[in-house]
TORKOL-4160 file (C-alpha; in steps of 0.2 Angstrom, whole numbers, padded with zeros to 4 digits, m for minus):
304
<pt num="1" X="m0110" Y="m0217" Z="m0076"/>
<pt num="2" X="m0127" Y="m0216" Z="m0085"/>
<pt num="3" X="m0142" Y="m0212" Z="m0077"/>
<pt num="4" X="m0154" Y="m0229" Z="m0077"/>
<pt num="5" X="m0174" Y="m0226" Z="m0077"/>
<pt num="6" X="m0187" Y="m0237" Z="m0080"/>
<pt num="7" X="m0186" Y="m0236" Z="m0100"/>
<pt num="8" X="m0169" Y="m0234" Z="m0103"/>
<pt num="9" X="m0150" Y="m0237" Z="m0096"/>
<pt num="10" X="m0134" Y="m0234" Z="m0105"/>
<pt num="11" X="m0130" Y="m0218" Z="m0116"/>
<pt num="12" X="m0139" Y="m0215" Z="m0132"/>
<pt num="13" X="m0127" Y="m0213" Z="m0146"/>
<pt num="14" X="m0122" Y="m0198" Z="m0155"/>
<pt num="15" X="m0114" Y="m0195" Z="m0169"/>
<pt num="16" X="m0106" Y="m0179" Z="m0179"/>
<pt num="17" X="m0105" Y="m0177" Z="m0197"/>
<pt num="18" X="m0090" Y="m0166" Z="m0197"/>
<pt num="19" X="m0091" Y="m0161" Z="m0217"/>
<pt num="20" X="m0106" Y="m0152" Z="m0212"/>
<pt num="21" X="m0101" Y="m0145" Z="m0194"/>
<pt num="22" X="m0092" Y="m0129" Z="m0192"/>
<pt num="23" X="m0088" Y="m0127" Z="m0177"/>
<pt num="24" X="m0099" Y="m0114" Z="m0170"/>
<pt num="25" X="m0098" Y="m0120" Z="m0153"/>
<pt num="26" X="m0119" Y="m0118" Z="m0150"/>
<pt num="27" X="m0120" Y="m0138" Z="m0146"/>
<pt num="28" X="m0105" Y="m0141" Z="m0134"/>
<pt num="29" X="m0110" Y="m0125" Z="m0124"/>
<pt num="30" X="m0129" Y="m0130" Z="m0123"/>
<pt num="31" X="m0125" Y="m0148" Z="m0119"/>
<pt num="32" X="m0127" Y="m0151" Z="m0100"/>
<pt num="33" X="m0120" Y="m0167" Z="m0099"/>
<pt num="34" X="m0103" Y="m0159" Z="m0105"/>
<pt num="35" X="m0100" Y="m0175" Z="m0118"/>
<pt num="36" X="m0097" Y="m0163" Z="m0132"/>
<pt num="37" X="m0081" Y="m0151" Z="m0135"/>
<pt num="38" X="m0071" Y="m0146" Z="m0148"/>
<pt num="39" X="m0053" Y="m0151" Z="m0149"/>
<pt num="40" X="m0039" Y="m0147" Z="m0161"/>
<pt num="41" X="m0053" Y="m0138" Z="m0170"/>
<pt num="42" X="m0065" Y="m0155" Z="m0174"/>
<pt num="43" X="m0079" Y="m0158" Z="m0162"/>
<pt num="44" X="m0075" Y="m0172" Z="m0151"/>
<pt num="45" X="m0088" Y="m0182" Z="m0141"/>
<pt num="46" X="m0083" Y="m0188" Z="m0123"/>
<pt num="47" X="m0097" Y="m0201" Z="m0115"/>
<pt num="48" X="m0088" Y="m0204" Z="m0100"/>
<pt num="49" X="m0091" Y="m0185" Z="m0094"/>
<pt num="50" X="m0103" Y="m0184" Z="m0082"/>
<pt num="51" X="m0117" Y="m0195" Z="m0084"/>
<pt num="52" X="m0114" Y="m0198" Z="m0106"/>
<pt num="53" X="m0128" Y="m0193" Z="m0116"/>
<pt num="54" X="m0145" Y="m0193" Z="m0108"/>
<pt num="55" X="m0155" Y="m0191" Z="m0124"/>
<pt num="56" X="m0161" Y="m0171" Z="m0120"/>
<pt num="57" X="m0159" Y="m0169" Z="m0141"/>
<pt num="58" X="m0154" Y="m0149" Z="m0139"/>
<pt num="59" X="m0137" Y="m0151" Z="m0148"/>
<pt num="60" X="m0147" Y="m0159" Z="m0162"/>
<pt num="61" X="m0163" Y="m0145" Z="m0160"/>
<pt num="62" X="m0148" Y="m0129" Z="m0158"/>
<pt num="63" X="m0139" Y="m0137" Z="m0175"/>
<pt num="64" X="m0144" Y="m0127" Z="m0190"/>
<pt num="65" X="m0133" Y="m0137" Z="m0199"/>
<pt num="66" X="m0141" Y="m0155" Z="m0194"/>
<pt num="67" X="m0122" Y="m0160" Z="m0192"/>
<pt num="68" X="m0130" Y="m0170" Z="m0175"/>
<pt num="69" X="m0138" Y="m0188" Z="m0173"/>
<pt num="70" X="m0145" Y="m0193" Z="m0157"/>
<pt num="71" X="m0149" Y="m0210" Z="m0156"/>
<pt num="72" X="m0154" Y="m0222" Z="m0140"/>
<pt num="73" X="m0162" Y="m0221" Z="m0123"/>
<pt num="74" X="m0181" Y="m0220" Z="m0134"/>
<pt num="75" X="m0172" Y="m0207" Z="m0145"/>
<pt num="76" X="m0175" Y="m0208" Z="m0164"/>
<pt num="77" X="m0168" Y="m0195" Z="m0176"/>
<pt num="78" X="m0188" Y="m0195" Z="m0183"/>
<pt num="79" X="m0193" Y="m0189" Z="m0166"/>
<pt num="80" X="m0186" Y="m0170" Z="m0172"/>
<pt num="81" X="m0198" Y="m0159" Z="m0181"/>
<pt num="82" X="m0196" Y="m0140" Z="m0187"/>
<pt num="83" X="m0205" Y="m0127" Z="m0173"/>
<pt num="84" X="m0219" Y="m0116" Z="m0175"/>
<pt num="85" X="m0215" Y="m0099" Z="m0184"/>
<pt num="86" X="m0219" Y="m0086" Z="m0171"/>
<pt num="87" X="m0235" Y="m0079" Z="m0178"/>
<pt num="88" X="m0243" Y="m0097" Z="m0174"/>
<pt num="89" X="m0237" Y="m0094" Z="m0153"/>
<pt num="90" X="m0248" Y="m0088" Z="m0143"/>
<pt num="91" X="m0244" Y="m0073" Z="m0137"/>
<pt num="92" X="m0245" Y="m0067" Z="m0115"/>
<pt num="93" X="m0262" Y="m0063" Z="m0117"/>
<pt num="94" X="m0270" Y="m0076" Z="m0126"/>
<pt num="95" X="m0262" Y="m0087" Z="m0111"/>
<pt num="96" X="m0268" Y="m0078" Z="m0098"/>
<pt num="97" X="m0282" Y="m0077" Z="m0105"/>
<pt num="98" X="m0284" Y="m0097" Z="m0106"/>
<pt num="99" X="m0278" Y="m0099" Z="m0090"/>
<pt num="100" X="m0288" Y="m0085" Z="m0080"/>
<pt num="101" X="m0303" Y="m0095" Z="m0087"/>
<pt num="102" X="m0301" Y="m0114" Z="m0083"/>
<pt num="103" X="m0311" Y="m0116" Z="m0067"/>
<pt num="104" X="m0309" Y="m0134" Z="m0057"/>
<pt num="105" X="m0326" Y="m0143" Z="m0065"/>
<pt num="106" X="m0334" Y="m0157" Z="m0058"/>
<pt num="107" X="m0352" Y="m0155" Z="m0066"/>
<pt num="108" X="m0353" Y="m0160" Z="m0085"/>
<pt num="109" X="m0366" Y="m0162" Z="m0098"/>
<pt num="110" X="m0371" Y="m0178" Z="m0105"/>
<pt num="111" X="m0361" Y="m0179" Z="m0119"/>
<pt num="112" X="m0346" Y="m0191" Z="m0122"/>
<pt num="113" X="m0328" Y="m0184" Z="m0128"/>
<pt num="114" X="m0325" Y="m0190" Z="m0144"/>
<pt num="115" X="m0307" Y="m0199" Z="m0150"/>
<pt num="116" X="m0298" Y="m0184" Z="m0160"/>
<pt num="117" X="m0300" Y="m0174" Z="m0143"/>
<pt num="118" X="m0293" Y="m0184" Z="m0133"/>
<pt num="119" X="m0277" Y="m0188" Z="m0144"/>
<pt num="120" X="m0276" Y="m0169" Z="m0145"/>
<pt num="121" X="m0274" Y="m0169" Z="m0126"/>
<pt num="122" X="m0262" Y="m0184" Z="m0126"/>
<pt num="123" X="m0252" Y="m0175" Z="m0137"/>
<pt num="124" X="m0250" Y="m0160" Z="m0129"/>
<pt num="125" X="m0251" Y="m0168" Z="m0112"/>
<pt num="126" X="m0233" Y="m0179" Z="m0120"/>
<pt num="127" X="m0224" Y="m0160" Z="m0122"/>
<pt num="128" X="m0222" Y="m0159" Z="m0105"/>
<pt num="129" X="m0205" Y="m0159" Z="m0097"/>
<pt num="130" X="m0196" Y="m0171" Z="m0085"/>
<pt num="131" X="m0184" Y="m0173" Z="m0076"/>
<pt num="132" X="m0172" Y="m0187" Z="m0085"/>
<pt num="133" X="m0178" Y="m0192" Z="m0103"/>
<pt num="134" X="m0184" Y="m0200" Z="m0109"/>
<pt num="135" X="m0201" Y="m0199" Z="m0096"/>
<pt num="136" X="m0206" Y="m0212" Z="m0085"/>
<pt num="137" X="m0224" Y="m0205" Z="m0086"/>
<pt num="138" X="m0238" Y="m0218" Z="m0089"/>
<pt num="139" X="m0254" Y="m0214" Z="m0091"/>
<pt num="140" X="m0272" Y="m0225" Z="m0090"/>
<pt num="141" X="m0285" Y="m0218" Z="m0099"/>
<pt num="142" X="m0302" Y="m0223" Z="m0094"/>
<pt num="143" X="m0315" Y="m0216" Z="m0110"/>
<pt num="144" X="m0332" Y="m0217" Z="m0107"/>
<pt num="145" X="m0345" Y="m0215" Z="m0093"/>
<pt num="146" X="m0345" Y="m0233" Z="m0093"/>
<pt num="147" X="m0326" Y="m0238" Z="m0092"/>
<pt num="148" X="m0325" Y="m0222" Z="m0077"/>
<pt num="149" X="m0341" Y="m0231" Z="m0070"/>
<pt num="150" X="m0331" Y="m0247" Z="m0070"/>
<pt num="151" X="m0313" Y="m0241" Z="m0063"/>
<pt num="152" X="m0326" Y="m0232" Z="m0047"/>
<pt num="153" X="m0334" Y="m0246" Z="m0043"/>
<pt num="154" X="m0318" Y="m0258" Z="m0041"/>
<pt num="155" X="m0310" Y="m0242" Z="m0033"/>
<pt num="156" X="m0322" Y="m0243" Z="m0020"/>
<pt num="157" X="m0323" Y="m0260" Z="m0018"/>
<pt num="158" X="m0303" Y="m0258" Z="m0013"/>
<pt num="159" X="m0307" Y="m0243" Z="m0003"/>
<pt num="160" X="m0320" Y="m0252" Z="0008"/>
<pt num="161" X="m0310" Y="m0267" Z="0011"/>
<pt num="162" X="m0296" Y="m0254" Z="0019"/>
<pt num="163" X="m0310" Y="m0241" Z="0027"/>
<pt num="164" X="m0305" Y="m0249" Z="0044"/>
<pt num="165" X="m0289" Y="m0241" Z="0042"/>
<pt num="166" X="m0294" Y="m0226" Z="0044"/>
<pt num="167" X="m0307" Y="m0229" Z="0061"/>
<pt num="168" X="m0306" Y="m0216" Z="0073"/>
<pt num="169" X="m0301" Y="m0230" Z="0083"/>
<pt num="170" X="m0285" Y="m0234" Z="0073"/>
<pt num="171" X="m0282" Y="m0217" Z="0072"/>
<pt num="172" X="m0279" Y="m0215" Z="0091"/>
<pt num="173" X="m0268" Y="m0230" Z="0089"/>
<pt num="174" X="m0259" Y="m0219" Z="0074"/>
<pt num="175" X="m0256" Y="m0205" Z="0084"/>
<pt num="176" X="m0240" Y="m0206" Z="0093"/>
<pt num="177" X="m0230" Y="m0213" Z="0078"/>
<pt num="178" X="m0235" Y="m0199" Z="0065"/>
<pt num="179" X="m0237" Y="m0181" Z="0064"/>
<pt num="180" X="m0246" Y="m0168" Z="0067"/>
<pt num="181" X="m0249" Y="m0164" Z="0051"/>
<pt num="182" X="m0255" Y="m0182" Z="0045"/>
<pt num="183" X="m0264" Y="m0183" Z="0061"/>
<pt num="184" X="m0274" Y="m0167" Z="0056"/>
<pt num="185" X="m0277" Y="m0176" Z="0038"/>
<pt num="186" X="m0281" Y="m0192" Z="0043"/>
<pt num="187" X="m0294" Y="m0186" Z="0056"/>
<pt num="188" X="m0301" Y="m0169" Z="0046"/>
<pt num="189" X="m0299" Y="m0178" Z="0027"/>
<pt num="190" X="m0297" Y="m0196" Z="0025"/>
<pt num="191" X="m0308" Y="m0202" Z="0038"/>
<pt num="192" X="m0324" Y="m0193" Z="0033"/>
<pt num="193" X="m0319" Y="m0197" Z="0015"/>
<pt num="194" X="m0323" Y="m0214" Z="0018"/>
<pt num="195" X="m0339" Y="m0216" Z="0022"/>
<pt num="196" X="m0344" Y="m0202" Z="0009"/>
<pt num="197" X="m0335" Y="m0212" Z="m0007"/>
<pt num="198" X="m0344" Y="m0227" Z="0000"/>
<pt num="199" X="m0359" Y="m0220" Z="0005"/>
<pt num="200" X="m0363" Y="m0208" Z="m0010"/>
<pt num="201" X="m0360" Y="m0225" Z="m0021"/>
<pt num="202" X="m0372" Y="m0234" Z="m0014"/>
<pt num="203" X="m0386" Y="m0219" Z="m0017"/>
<pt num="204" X="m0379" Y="m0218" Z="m0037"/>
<pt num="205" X="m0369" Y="m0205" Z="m0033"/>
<pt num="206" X="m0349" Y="m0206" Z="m0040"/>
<pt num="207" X="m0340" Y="m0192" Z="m0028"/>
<pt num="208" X="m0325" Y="m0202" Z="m0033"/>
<pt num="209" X="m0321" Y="m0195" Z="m0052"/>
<pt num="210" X="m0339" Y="m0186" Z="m0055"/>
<pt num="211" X="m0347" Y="m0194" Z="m0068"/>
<pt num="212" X="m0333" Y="m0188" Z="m0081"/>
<pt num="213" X="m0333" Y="m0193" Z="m0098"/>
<pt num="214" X="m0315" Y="m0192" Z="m0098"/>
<pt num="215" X="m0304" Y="m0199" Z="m0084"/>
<pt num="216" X="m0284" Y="m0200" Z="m0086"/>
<pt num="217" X="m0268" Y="m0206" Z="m0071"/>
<pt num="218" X="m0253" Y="m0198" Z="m0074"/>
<pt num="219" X="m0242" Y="m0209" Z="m0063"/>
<pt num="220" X="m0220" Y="m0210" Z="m0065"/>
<pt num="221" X="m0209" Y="m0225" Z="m0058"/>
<pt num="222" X="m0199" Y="m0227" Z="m0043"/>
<pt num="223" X="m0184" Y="m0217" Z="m0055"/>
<pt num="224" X="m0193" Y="m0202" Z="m0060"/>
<pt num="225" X="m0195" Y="m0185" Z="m0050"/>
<pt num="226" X="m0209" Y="m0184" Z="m0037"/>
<pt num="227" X="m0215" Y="m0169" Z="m0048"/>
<pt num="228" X="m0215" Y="m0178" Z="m0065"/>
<pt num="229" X="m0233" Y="m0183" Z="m0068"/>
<pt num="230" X="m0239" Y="m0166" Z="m0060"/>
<pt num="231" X="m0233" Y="m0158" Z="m0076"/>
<pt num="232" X="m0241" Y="m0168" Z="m0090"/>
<pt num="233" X="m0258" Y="m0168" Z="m0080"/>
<pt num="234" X="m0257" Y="m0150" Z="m0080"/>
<pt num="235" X="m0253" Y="m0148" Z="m0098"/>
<pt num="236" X="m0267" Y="m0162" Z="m0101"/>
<pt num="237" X="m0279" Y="m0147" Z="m0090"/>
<pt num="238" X="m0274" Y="m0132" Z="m0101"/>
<pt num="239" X="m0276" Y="m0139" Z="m0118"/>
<pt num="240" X="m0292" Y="m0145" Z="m0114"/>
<pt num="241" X="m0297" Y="m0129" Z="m0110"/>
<pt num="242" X="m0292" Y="m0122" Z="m0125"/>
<pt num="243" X="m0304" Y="m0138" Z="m0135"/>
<pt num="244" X="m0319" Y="m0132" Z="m0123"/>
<pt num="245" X="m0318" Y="m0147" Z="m0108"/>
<pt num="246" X="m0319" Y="m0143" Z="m0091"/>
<pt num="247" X="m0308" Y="m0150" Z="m0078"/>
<pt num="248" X="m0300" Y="m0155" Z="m0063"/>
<pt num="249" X="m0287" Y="m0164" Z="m0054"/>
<pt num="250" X="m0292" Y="m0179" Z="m0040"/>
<pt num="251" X="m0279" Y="m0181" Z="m0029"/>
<pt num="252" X="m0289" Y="m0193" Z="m0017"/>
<pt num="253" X="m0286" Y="m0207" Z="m0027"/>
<pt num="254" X="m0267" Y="m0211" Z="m0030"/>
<pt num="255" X="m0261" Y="m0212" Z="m0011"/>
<pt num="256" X="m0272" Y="m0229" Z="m0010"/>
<pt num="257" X="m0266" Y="m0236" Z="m0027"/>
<pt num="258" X="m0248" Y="m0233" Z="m0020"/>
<pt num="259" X="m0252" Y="m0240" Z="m0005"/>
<pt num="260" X="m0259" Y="m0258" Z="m0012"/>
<pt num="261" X="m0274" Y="m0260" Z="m0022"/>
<pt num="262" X="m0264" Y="m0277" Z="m0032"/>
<pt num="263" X="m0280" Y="m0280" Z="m0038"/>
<pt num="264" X="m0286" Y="m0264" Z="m0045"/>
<pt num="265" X="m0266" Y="m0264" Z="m0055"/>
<pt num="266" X="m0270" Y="m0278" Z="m0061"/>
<pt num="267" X="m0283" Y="m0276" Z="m0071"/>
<pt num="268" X="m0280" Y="m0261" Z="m0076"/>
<pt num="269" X="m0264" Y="m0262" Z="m0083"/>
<pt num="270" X="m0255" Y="m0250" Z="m0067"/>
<pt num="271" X="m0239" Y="m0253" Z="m0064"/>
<pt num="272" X="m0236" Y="m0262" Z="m0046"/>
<pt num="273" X="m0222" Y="m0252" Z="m0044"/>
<pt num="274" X="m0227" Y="m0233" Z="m0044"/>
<pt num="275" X="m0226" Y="m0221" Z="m0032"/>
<pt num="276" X="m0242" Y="m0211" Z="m0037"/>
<pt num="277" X="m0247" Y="m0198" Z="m0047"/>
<pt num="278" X="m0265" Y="m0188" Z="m0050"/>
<pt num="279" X="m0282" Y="m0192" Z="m0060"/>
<pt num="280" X="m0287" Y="m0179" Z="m0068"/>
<pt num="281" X="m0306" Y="m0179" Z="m0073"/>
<pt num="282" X="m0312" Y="m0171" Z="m0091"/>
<pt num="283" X="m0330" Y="m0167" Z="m0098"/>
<pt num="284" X="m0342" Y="m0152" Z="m0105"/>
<pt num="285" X="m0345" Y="m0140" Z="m0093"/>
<pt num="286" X="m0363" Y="m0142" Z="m0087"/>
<pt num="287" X="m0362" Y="m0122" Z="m0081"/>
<pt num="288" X="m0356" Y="m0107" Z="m0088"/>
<pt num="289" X="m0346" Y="m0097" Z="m0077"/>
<pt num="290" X="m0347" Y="m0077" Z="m0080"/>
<pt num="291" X="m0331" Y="m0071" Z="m0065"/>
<pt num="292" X="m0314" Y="m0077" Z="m0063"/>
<pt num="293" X="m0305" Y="m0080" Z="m0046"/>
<pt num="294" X="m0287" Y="m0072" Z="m0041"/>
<pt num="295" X="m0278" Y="m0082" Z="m0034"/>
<pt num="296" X="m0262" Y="m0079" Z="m0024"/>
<pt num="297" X="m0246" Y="m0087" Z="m0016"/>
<pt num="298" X="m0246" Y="m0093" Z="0000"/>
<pt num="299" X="m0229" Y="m0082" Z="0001"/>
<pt num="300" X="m0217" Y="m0074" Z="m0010"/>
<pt num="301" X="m0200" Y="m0070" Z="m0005"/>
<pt num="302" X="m0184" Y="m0066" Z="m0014"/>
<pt num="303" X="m0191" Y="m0048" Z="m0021"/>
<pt num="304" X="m0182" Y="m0032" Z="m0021"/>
């Protein structure tokens, strides 16, 4: 049975030009669906193991004999391209390097971000993994103070119709149906959030997304992993910092886009049926920072 998402159903096709094969094995032991084998020395193709072809592409990219077609489930042979030699990799260092630098930023110069960066970050941010291909990440980009100034104030507009929710009186109601953990974040974070959003908005101030140049929401489907739009949006955060933005991630935004907000979907293209995702917000830093912060696990078990 295959495995159905949002963009695709079915198995994608694959074929095997067996004049060029020679049956080195390297595709059926790298395929994880378990569709290929090899039989009476021919490789054979089974889709009724498993879940048939999902479209991963490895028995295509392991083939150094491109005896392998892929096609299907948002797959095209065109889709393959040669990798990077290793003296264009960066090596551990330059990473760490990169990554002990980015900071979260939330203060930015007044200066726009201009189109060739940002489809640089689009293309890096579309290398990310998932869990099923092909992804069910969508992303809205909002470019532009004015288009972010925009999305904020029909944000808030949303957010202020539903403030009541999150009274101090209905939260006694809340209490004996939920945790004591939401307890804790409705009372300690979502509560005085309110009032700040709304009331930092009406003084000019945008606490919401920060004045960004740049703001993009990863958000996946009802089929995709929970985890799936975390991942781009980190890629997204590391490749700007190697083009010289600043960034961070706004997690405030998406449990109320889940929640309702038909409106706000609406009209900006989200889809009504999404379990959330994350903002994250892009600009040039307004400060230069000269010290890093370590940062450590909240636990790490499993060593010997």
């Amino acid at each position: 049975m295959s495995i159905k998402t949002s963009r695709a159903e079915g198995t994608a096709e694959v074929i095997i030009d067996h004049e060029k094969c020679n049956l080195c094995g390297s595709c059926v032991t790298i395929c994880k669906s378990f569709v290929l084998s090899i039989e009476k020395e021919k490789l054979m193709i089974d889709q009724e193991k498993l879940f048939g072809c999902i479209a991963c592409g490895h028995c295509v990219a392991v083939c150094n004999r491109d005896a392998i077609e892929v096609k299907g489930r948002d797959m095209e042979m065109s889709d393959f391209y040669p990798l990077p030699g290793k003296e264009s990799k960066a090596g551990y260092e330059q990473l760490m390097a990169l990554l002990q630098s980015r900071r979260s930023i939330r203060d930015f110069r007044d200066k726009e971000i201009s189109q060739d960066i940002l489809d640089k970050i689009l293309a890096a941010a579309s290398t990310a993994p998932m869990g099923v291909p092909p992804t069910d990440v969508r992303v809205l980009v909002l470019h532009g103070r004015p288009r972010v100034h925009e999305f904020v104030t029909d944000f808030l507009d949303f957010f202020a119709s539903i403030k009541w929710m999150f009274s101090p009186v209905m939260l006694q109601i809340y209490r004996p149906f939920i945790s004591k953990e939401t307890y804790s974040l409705f009372k300690t974070f979502l509560t005085p959030l309110a009032d700040f959003f709304i009331n930092g908005h009406k003084e000019g101030k945008d606490w919401v997304l920060y004045d960004a140049p740049l703001a993009i929401y990863f958000y996946g489907s009802p089929y995709a992993d929970p985890v799936d739009p975390d991942i781009p949006a980190t890629y997204a955060m590391i490749a700007a910092e190697s083009l010289g933005l600043g960034t961070c991630m706004i997690g405030s935004i998406a449990p109320f886009i889940r929640q309702g907000a038909g409106k706000l979907k609406k009209k900006y293209g989200i889809a009504k049926k999404n379990p959330g995702g994350v903002f994250v917000i892009f600009g040039y830093p307004k400060y230069h920072f000269h010290k890093g912060i370590k940062r450590r696990f909240a636990g790490v078990s499993g060593l010997s």
